[in-house]
PyMOL Python script that loads the backbone (N, CA, C, O; Angstrom):
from pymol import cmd

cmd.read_pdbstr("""\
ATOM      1  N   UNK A   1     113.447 153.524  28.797  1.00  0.00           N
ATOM      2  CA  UNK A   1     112.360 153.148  27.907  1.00  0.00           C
ATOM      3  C   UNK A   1     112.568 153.824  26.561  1.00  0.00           C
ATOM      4  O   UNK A   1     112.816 155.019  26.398  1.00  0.00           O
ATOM      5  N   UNK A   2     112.414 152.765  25.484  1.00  0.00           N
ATOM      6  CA  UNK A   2     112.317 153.403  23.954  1.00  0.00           C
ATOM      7  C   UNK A   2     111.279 154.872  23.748  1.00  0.00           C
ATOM      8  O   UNK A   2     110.084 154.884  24.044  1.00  0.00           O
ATOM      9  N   UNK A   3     111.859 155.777  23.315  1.00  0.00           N
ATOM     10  CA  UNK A   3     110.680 156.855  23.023  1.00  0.00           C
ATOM     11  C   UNK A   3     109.678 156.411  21.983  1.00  0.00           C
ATOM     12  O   UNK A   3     108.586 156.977  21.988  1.00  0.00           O
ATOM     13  N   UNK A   4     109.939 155.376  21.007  1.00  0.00           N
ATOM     14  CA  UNK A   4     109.235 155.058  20.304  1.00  0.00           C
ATOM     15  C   UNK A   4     107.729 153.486  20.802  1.00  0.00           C
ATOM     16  O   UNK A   4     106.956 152.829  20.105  1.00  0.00           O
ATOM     17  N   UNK A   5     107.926 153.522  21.824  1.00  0.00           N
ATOM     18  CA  UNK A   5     107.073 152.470  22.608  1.00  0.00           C
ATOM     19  C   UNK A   5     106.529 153.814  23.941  1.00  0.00           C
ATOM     20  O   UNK A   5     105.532 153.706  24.655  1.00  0.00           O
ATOM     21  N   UNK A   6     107.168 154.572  23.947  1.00  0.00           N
ATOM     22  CA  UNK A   6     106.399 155.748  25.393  1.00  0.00           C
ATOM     23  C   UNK A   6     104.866 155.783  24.670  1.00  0.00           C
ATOM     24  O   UNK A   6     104.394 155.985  23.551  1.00  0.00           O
ATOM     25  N   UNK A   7     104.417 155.470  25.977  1.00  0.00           N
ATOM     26  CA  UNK A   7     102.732 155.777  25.698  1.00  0.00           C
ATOM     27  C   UNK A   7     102.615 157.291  25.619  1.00  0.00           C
ATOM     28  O   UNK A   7     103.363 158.069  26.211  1.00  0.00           O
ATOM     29  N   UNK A   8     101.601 157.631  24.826  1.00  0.00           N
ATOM     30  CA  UNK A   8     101.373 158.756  24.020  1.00  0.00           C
ATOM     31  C   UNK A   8     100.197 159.627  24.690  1.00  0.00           C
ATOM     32  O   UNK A   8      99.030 159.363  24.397  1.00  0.00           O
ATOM     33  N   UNK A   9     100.560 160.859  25.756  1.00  0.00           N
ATOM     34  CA  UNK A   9      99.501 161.294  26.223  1.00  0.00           C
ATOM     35  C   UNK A   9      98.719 162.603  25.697  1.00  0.00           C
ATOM     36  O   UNK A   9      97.927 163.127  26.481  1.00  0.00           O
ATOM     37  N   UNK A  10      98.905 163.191  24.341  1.00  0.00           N
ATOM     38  CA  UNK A  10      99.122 164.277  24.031  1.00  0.00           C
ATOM     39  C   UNK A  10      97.388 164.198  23.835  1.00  0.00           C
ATOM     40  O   UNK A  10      96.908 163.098  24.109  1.00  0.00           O
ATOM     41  N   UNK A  11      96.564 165.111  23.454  1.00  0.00           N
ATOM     42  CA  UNK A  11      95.502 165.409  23.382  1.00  0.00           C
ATOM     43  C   UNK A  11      94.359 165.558  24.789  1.00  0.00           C
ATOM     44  O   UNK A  11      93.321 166.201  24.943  1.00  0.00           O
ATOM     45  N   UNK A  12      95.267 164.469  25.813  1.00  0.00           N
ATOM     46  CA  UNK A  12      94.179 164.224  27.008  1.00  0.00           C
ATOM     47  C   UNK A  12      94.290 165.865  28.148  1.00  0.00           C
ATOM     48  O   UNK A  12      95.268 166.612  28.175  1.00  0.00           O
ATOM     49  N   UNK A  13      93.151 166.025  28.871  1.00  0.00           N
ATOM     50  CA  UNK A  13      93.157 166.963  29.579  1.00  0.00           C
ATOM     51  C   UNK A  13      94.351 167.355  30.619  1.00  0.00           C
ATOM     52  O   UNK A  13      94.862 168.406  31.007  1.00  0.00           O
ATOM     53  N   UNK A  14      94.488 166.295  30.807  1.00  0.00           N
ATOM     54  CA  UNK A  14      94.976 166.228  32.613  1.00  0.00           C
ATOM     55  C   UNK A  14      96.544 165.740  32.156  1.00  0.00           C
ATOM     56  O   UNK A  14      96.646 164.980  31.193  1.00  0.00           O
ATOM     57  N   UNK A  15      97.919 166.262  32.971  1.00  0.00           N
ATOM     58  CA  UNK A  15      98.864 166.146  32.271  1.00  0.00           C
ATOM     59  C   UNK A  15      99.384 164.666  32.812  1.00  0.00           C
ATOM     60  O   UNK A  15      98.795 164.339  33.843  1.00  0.00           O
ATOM     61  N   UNK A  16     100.327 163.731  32.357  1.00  0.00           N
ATOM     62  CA  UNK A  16     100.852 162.867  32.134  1.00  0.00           C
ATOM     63  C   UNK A  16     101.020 162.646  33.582  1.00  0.00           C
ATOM     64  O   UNK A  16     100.438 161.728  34.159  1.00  0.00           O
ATOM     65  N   UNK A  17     101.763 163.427  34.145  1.00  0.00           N
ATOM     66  CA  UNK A  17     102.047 162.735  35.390  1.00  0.00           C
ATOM     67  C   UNK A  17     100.309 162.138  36.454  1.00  0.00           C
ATOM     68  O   UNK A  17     100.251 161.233  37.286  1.00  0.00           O
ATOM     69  N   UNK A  18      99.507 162.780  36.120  1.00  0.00           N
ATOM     70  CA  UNK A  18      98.658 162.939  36.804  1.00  0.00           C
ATOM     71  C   UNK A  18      97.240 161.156  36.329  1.00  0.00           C
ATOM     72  O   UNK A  18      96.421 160.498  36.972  1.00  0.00           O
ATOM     73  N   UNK A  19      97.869 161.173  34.633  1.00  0.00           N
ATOM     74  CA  UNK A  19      97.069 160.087  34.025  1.00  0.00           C
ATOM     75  C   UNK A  19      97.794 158.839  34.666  1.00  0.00           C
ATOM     76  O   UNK A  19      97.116 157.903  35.090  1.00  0.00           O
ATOM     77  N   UNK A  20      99.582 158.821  34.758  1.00  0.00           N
ATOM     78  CA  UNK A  20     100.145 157.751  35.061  1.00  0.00           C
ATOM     79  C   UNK A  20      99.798 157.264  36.392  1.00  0.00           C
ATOM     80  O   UNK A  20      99.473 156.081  36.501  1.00  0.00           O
ATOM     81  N   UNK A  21      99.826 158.062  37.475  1.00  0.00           N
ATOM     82  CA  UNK A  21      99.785 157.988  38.946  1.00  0.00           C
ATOM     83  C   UNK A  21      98.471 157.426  38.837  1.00  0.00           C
ATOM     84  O   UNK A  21      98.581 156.257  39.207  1.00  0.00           O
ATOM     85  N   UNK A  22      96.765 157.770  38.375  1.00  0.00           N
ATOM     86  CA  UNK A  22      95.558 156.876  38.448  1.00  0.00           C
ATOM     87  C   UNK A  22      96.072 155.128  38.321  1.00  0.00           C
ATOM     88  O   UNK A  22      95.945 154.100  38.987  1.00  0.00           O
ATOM     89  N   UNK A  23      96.762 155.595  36.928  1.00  0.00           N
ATOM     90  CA  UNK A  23      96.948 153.947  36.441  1.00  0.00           C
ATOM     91  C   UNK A  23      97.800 153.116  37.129  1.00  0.00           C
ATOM     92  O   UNK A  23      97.857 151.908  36.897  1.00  0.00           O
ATOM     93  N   UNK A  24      98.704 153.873  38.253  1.00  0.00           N
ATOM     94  CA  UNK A  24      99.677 153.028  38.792  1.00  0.00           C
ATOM     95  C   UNK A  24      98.901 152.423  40.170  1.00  0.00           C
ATOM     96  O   UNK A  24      99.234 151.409  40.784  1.00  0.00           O
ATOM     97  N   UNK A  25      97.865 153.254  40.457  1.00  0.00           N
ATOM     98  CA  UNK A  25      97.148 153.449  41.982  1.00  0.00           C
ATOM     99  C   UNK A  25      96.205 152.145  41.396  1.00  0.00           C
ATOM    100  O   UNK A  25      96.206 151.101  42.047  1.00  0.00           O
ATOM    101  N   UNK A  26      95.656 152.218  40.539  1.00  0.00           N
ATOM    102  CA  UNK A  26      94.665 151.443  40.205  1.00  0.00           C
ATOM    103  C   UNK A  26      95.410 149.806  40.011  1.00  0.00           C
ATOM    104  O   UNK A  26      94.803 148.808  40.402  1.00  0.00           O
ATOM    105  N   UNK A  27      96.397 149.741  39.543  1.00  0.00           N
ATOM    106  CA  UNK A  27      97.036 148.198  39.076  1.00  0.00           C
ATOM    107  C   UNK A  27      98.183 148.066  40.165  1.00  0.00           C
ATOM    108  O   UNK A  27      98.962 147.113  40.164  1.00  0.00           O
ATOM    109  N   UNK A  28      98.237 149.255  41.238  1.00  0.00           N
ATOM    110  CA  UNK A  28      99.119 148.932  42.499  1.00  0.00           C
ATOM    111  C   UNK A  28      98.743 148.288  43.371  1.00  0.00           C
ATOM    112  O   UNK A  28      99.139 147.205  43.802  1.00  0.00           O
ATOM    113  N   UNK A  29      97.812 149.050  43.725  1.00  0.00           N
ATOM    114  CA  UNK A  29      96.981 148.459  45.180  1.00  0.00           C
ATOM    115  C   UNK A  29      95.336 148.012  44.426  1.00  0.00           C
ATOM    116  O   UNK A  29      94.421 148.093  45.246  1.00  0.00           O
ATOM    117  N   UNK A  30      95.133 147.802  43.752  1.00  0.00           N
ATOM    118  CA  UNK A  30      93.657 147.179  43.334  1.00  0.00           C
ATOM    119  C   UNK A  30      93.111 148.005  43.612  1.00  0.00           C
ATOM    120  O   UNK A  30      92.606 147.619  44.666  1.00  0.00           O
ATOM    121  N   UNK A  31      92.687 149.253  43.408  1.00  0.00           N
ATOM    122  CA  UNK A  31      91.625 149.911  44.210  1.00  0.00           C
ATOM    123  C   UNK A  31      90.260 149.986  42.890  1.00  0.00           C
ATOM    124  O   UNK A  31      90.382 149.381  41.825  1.00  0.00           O
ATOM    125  N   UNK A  32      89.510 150.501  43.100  1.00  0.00           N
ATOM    126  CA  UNK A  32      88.609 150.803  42.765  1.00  0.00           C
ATOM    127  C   UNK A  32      88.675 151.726  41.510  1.00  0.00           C
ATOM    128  O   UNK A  32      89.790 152.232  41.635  1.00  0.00           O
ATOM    129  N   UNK A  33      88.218 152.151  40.565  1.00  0.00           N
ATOM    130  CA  UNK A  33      87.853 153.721  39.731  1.00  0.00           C
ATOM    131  C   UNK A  33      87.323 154.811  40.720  1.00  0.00           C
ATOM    132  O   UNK A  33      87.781 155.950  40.799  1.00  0.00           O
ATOM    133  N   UNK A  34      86.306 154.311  41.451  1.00  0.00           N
ATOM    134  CA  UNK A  34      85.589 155.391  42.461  1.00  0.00           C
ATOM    135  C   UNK A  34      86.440 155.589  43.553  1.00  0.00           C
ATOM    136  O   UNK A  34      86.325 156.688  44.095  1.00  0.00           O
ATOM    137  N   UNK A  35      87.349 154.733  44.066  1.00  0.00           N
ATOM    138  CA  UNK A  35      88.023 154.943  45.420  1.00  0.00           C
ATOM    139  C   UNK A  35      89.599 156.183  44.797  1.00  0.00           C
ATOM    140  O   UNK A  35      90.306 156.944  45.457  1.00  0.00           O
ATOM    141  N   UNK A  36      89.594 155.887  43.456  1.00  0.00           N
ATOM    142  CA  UNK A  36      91.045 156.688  42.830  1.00  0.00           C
ATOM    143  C   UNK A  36      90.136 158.012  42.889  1.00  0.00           C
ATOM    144  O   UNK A  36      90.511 159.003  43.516  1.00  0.00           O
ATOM    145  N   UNK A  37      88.881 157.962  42.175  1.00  0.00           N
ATOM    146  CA  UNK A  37      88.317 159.542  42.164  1.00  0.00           C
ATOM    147  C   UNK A  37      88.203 160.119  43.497  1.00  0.00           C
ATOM    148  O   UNK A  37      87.882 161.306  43.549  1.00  0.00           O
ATOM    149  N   UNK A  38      88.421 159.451  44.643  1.00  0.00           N
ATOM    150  CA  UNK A  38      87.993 159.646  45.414  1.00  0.00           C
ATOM    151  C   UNK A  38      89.513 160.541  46.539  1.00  0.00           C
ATOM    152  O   UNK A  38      89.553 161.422  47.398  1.00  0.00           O
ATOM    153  N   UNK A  39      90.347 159.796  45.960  1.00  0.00           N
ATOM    154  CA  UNK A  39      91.936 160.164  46.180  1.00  0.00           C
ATOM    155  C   UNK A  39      92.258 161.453  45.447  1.00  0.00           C
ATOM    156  O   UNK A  39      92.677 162.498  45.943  1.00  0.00           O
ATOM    157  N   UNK A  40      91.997 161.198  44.228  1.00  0.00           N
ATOM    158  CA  UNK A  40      92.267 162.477  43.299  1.00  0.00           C
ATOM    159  C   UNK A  40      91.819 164.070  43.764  1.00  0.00           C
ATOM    160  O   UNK A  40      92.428 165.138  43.713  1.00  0.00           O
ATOM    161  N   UNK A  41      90.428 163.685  44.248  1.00  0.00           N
ATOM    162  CA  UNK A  41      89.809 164.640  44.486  1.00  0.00           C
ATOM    163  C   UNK A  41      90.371 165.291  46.026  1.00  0.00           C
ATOM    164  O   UNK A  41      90.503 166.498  46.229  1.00  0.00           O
ATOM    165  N   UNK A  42      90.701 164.068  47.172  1.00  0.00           N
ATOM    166  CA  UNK A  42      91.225 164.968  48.146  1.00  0.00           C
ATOM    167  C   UNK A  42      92.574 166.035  47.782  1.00  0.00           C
ATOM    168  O   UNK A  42      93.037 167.002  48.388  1.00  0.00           O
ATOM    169  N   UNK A  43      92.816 165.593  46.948  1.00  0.00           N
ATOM    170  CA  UNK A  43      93.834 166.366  46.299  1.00  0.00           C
ATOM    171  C   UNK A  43      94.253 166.953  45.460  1.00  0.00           C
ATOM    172  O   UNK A  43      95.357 167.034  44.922  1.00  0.00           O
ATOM    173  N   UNK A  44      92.523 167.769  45.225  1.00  0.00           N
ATOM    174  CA  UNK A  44      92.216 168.518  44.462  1.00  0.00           C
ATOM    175  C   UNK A  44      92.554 168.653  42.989  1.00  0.00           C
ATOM    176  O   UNK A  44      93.170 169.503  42.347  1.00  0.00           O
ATOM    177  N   UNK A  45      91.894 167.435  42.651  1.00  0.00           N
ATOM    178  CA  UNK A  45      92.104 166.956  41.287  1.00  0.00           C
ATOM    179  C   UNK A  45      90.523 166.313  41.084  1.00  0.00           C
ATOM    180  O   UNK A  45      90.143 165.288  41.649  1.00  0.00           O
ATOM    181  N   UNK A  46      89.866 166.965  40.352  1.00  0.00           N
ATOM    182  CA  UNK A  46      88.269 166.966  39.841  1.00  0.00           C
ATOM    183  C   UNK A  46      88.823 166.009  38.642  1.00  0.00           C
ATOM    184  O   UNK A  46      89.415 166.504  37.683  1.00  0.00           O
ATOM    185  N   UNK A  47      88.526 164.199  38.791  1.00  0.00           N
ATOM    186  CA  UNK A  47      88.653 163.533  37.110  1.00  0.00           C
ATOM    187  C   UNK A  47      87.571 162.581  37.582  1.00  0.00           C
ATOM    188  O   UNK A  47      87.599 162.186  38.748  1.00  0.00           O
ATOM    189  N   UNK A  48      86.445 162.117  36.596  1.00  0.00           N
ATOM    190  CA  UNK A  48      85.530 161.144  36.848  1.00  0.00           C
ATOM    191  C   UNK A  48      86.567 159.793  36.545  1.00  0.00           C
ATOM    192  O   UNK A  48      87.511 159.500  35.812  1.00  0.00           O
ATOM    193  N   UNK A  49      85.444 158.983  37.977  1.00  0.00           N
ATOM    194  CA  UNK A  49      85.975 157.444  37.508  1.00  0.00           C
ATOM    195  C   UNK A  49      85.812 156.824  36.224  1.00  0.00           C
ATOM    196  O   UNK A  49      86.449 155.801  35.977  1.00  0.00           O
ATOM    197  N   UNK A  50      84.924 157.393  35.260  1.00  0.00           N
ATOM    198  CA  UNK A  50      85.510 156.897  33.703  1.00  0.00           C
ATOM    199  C   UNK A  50      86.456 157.197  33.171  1.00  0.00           C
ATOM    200  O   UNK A  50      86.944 156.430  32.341  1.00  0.00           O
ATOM    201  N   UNK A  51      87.059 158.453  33.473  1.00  0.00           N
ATOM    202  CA  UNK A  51      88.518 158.697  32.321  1.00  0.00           C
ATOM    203  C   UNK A  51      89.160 157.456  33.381  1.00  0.00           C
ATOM    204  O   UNK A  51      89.029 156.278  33.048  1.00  0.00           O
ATOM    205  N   UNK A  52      89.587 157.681  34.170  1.00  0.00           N
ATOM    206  CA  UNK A  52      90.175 156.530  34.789  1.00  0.00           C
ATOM    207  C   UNK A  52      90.311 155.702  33.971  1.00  0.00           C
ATOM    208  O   UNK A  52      91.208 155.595  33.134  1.00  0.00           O
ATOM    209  N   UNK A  53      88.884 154.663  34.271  1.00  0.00           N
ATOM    210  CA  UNK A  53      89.129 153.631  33.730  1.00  0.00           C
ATOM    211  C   UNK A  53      89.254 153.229  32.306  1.00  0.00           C
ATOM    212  O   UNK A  53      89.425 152.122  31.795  1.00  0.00           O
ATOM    213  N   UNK A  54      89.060 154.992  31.554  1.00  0.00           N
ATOM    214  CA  UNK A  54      89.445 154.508  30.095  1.00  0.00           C
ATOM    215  C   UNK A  54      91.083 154.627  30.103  1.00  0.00           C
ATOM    216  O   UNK A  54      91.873 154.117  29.308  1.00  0.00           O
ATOM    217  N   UNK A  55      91.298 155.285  31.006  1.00  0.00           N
ATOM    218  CA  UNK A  55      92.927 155.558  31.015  1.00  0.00           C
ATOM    219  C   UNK A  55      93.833 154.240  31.170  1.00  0.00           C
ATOM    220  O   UNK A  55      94.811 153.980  30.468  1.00  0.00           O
ATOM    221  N   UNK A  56      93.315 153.439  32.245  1.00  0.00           N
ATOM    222  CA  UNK A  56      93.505 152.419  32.397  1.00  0.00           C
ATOM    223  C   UNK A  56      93.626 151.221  31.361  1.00  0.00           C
ATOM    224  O   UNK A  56      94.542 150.403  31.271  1.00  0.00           O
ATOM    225  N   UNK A  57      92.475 151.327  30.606  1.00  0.00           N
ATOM    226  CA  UNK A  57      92.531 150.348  29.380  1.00  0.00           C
ATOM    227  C   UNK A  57      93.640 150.820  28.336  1.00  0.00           C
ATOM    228  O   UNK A  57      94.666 150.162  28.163  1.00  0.00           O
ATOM    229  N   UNK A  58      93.484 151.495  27.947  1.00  0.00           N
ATOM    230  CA  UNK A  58      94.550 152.635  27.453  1.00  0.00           C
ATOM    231  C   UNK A  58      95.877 152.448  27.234  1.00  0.00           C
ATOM    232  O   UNK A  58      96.478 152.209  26.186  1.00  0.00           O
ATOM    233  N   UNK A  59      96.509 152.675  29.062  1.00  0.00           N
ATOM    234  CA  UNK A  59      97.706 153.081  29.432  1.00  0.00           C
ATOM    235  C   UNK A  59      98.149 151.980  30.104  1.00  0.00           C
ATOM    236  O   UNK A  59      99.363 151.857  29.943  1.00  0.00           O
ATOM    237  N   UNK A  60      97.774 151.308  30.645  1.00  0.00           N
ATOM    238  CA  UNK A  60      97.902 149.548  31.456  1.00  0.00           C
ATOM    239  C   UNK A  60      98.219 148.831  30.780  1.00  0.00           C
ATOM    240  O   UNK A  60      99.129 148.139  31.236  1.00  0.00           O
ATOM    241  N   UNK A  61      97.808 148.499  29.440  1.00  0.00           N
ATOM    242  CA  UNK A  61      98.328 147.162  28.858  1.00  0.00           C
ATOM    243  C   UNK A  61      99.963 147.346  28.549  1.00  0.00           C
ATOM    244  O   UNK A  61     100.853 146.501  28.643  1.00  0.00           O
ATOM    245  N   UNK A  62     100.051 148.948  28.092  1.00  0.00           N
ATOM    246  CA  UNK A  62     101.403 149.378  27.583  1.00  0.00           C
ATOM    247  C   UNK A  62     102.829 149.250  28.652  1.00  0.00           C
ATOM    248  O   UNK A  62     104.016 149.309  28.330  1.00  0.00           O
ATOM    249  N   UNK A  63     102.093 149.018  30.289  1.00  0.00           N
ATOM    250  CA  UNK A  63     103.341 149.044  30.797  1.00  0.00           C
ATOM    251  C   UNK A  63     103.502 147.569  31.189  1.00  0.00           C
ATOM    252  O   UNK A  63     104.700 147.534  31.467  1.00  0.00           O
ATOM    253  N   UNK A  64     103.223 146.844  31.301  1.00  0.00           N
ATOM    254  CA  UNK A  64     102.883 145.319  31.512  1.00  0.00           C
ATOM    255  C   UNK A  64     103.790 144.985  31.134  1.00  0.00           C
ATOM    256  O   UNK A  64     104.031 143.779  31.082  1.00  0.00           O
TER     257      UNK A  64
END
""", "prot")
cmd.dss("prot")
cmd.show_as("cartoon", "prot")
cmd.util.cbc("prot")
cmd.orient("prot")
């Protein structure tokens, strides 16, 4: 992938690997925002289903 097309995660809380994996879970298997918070969290990762789904709007169109 061009570095100049890499989606840009710099300012957000939670590090890159952790924003990509929501967005891949979410447009992989269809799941839910609440069912990903719900994953995240067994695995001890505290993120509300809104960053999600802003992450999603976000970071989804860019890998398409």
């Amino acid at each position: 992938m061009d570095t100049s097309t890499a989606p840009s995660y710099r300012g957000y809380r939670f590090p890159c690997q952790i924003i990509a994996h929501c967005v891949w879970l979410y447009f992989r298997f269809n799941l839910s925002f609440r069912d990903i918070q719900e994953m995240m969290l067994e695995r001890g990762i505290a993120v509300s289903h809104e960053s999600i789904r802003l992450w999603c709007l976000k970071f989804g169109a860019e890998g398409l």
